[in-house]
C-alpha positions, -999 to +999 in steps of 0.1 A: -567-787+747-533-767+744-532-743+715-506-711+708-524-678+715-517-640+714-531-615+738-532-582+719-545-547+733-535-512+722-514-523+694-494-544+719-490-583+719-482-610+748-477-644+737-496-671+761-504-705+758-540-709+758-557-741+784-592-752+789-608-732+761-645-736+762-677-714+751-674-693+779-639-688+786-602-702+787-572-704+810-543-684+800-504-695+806-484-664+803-449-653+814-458-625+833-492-606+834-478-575+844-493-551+820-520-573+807-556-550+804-586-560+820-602-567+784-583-574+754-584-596+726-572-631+725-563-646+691-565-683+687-586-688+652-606-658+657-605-628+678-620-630+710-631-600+732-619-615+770-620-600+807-593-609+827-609-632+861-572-635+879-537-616+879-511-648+883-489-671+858-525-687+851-548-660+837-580-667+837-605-651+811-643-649+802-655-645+769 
């Protein structure tokens, strides 16, 4: 599954392109995630509270 997503933190938003989503988590193409917090909120269809799991192109999350 390939959907559109926003990461959004502190008024700030990143768009990524969300991979893999499942109950527990999702894989997260972004351009760069330089600046992307630890936990922020990914909007798909409904706001999710994620932790960032890796710090490269493909950003791993946990819900």
């Amino acid at each position: 599954m390939v959907k559109a997503g926003t990461i959004s933190f502190g008024g700030a938003t990143i768009p990524c392109v969300v991979r893999n989503l499942s109950t527990v988590g999702a894989l997260l193409i972004v351009e760069s995630p330089l600046g992307i917090p630890r936990r922020f909120t990914l909007l798909v269809r409904l706001g999710l509270v994620c932790e960032g799991v890796s710090r490269d192109l493909d950003h791993g999350v946990s819900f």
